[in-house]
N, C-alpha and C positions, 0 to 999 in steps of 0.2 A: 504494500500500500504506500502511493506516494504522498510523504508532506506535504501537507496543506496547512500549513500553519501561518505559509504567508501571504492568506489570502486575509489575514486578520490585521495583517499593515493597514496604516491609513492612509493606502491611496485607494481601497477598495470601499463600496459601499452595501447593502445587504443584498441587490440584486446584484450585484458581480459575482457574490458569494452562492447565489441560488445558481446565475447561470451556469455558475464554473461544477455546483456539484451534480445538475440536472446534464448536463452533456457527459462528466466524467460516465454518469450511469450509463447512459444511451452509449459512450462507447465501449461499455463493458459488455452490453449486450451483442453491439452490432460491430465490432471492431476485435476480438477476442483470436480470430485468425490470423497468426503473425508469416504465412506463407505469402509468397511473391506472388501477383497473377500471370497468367499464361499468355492473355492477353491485356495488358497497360490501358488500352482504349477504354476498352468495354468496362474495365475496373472504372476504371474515370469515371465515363459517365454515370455507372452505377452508384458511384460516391456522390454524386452532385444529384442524382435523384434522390437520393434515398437522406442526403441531408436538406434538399429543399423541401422533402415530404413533410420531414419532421419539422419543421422550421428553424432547424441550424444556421440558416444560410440570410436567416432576417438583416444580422448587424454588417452583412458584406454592401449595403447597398440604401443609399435613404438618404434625407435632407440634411440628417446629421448625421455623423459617423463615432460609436462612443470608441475609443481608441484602447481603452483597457480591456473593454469586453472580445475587439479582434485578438488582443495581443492573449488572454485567456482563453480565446476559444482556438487560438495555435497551438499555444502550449500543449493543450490539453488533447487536441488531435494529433500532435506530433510524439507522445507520449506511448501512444495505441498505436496509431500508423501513418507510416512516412507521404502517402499518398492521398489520405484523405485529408492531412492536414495542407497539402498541395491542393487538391480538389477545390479544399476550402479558398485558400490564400488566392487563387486565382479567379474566384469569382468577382471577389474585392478591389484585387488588383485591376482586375481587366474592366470592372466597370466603374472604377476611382474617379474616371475624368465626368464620365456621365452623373455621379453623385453629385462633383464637385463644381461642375460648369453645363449641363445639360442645361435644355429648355426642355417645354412642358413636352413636347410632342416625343423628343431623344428620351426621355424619362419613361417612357413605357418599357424600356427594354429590362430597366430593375424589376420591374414585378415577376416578370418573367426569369432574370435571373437569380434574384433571391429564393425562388420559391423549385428551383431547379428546372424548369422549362425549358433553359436557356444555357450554354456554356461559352462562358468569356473570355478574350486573350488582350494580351498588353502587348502592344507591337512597337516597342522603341529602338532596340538593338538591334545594330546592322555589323557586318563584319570590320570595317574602319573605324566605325564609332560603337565600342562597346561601353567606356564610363564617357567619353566625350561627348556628351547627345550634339554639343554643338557642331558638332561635325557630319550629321546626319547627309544624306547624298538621296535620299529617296523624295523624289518633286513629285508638288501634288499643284496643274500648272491652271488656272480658270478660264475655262472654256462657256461663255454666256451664264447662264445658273447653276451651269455644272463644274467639278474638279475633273480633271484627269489626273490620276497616280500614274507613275513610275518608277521603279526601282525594286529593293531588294531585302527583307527582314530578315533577320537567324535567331536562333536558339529561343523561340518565342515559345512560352509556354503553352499549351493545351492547343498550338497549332495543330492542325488537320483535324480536330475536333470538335473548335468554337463554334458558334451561330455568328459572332460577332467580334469583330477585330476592332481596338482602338488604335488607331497607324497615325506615328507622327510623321510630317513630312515638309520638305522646303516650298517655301511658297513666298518667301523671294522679298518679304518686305523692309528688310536690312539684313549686312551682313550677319554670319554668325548665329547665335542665340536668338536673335531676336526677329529672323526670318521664317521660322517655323507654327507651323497648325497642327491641330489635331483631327480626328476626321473617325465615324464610326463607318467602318466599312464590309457588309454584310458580307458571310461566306459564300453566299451563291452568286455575287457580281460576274458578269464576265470579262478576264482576265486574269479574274487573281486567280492562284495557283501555290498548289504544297509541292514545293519544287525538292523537298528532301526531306526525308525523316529524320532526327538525329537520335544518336542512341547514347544513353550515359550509363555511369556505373551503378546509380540509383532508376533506376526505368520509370519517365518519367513522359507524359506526351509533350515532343519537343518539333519543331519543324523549321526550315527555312521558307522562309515565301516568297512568290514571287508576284510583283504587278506589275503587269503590260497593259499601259492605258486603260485601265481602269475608270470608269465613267461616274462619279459618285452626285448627289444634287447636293448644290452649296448648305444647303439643310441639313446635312451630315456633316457638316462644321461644328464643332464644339469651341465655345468662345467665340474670342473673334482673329481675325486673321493677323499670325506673328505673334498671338500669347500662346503656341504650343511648348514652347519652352517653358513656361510659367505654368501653367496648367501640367506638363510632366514632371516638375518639381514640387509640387504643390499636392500632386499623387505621391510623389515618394516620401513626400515629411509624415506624411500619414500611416503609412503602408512599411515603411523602413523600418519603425521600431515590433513590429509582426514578425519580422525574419530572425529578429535578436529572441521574438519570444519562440520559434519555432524550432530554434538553435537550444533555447532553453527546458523546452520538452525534452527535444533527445538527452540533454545533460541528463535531464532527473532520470529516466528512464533508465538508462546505462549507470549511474548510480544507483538508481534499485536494486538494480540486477545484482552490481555486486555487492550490494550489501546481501544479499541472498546466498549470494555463491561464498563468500566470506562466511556465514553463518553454519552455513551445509557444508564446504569441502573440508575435508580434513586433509592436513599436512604434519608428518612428525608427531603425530601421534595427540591433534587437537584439531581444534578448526582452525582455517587462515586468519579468521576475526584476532586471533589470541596471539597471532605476531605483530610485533611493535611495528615492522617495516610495514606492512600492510593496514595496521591502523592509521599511519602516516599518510598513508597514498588514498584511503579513505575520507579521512581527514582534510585534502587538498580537494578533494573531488565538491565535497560539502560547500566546502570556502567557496569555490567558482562558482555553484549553483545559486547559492546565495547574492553572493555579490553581483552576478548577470541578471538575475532577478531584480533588484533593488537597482539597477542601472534600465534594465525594460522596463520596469511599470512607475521608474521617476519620470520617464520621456514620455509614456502613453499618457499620464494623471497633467502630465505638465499642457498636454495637446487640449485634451478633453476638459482646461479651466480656458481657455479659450486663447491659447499663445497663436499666433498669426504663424508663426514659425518655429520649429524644433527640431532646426537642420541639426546645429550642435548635441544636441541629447540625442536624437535618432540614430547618430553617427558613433556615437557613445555605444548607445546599446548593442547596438548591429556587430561592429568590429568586439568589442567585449567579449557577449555573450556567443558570437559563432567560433572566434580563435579559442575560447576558455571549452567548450562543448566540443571541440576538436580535442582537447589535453584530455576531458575528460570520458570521452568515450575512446582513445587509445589506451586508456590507464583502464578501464575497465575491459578492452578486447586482454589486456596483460593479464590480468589477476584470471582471466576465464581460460588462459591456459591456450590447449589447441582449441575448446572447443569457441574460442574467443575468433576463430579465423575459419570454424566451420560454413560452408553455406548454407545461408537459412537461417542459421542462429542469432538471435536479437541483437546483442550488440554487434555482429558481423556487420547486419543489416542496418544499422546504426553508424557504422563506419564509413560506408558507401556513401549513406545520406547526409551523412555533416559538411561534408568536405564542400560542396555546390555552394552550401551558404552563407561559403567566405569569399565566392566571386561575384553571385549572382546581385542586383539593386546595388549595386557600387562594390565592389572591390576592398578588402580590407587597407591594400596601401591609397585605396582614393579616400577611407574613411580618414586613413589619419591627416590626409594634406587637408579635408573639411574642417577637421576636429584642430590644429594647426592655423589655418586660417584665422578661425573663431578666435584662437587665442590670442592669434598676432592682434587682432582688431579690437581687444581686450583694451580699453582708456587705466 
């Protein structure tokens, strides 16, 4: 059973407390299968039905966005499973822009995505431009009422799967940054194209896109033309401090584990709990868990009092908790021995899964040039 102790900090309130323990149930029941799927897709979808059913999927999508509740209801699916806490993050993610900049007609697609109807992707990364969105190369060029897209996405998650893409793209109205749009761009347009699957070590729906003139109505503008930069930053201040909590799941989880396997293996003639070297390295595991925690839910509590911006703390969480969730789910593959590098085995599958979410929403060494900055700029 995992600590929950710090759900009684005061940055949580008693519905954070209810949601946090009403999902842990639900995923006791419906998440209890630690086996890989045969097929990624169909698992997907079947995660994002079966959490839109239940109404899991309510806090991904709305007028307001309560930022602790995303960041606990990662945790807590990344705790269970590595996929459905993806299922989840990617509904959020992918309709971030529509929550935060939609008009009333773009706004229908939440109903349908929250409630699992719908499956959403975030399409910022391009192969040149992976943390530098200013360098994006994908033109979306105006033609009378309508866009034309052109160019090229990668690693885009829940590609070849979405109903719905949010595509940043140049549109030319100054250099740099401050030339880009955002644009919702339906899977069935003709043109666009899943120009390639990609495969990782954690299996995960991943694809490169392609769009050859692409015809979209100016109506599928989010904002207005040349805030896509700002609108894709303004998604990630939100949404950034979720990867720190979903980095924070796996911790606890691979901590469980070995507190388990510490308690049960014996070594020398006792259990491993009963060596000093091993309380130590249990010990350091605790400390990280804690202190990523207390760095996630200061950055979510800090968003949700109504900060315009929580680049700095976002950046905090995210590099913290995913490099500290890496120490500590190696230090648990260690104490589990061989069966620590079995495949299949929980922290195995833990090991696979951590590692993504030190590149993926910025980069650990872009967090600290963020976190650096902040400080230069410190009066």
């Amino acid at each position: 059973m995992s600590d929950t102790t710090f759900l009684n900090w005061p940055f949580f309130e008693a519905r954070h407390r209810d949601w946090a323990a009403g999902l842990d149930a639900w995923c006791r029941e419906h998440l209890a299968d630690h086996s890989e799927p045969g097929d990624v897709d169909a698992r997907c979808r079947e995660l994002v039905s079966m959490l839109g059913r239940d109404g899991w999927l309510q806090p991904t999508a709305g007028d307001q966005l309560d930022v602790r509740t995303l960041c606990l209801a990662r945790e807590t699916l990344a705790r269970y499973d590595g996929l459905a806490d993806f299922a989840f993050a990617m509904q959020g993610l992918g309709t971030g822009a529509i929550s935060l900049f939609g008009q009333e007609a773009q706004r229908d697609w939440l109903e349908r995505t929250r409630t699992g109807q719908a499956i959403a992707a975030f399409a910022l990364t391009e192969s040149a431009s992976g943390s530098d969105v200013a360098n994006i190369a994908t033109t979306a060029e105006r033609d009378g009422d309508d866009y034309i897209l052109d160019g090229e996405k990668t690693w885009i998650s829940n590609g070849g799967i979405a109903d719905l893409y949010v595509v940043f793209a140049r549109t030319g109205e100054a250099p740099g940054a401050k030339g880009l749009s955002a644009f919702i761009v339906e899977a069935d347009r003709p043109g666009f194209e899943i120009r390639e699957r990609l495969h990782t070590s954690a299996p995960h729906p991943l694809a490169r896109l392609g769009f050859n003139r692409v015809r979209i109505p100016a109506s599928n503008r989010l904002g207005e033309p040349g805030q896509g930069f700002k609108i894709a930053m303004s998604v990630l201040d939100v949404f950034r401090s979720t990867v720190g909590a979903a980095a924070l799941g796996f911790a606890r989880r691979a901590l469980d584990e070995s507190l388990t396997r510490a308690r049960e293996r014996e070594l020398f003639g006792g259990p491993l709990a009963d060596l000093q070297m091993v309380q130590g390295h249990l010990a350091d595991m605790a400390l990280d868990v804690d202190a990523s925690a207390l760095l996630v839910y200061r950055a979510a509590w800090t968003k949700d009092q109504g900060a315009a911006r929580v680049t700095r703390e976002a950046a905090m969480a995210k590099l913290y908790a995913t490099e500290q969730a890496q120490r500590v789910i190696d230090q648990a593959v260690q104490l589990h021995g061989g069966d620590g590098v079995r495949a299949g085995h929980i922290v195995e599958c833990l090991y696979r899964e951590i590692r993504a979410l030190r590149i993926y929403e910025g980069a650990s060494d872009v967090q600290k040039i963020v976190i650096a900055r902040s400080a230069l700029a410190t009066d």
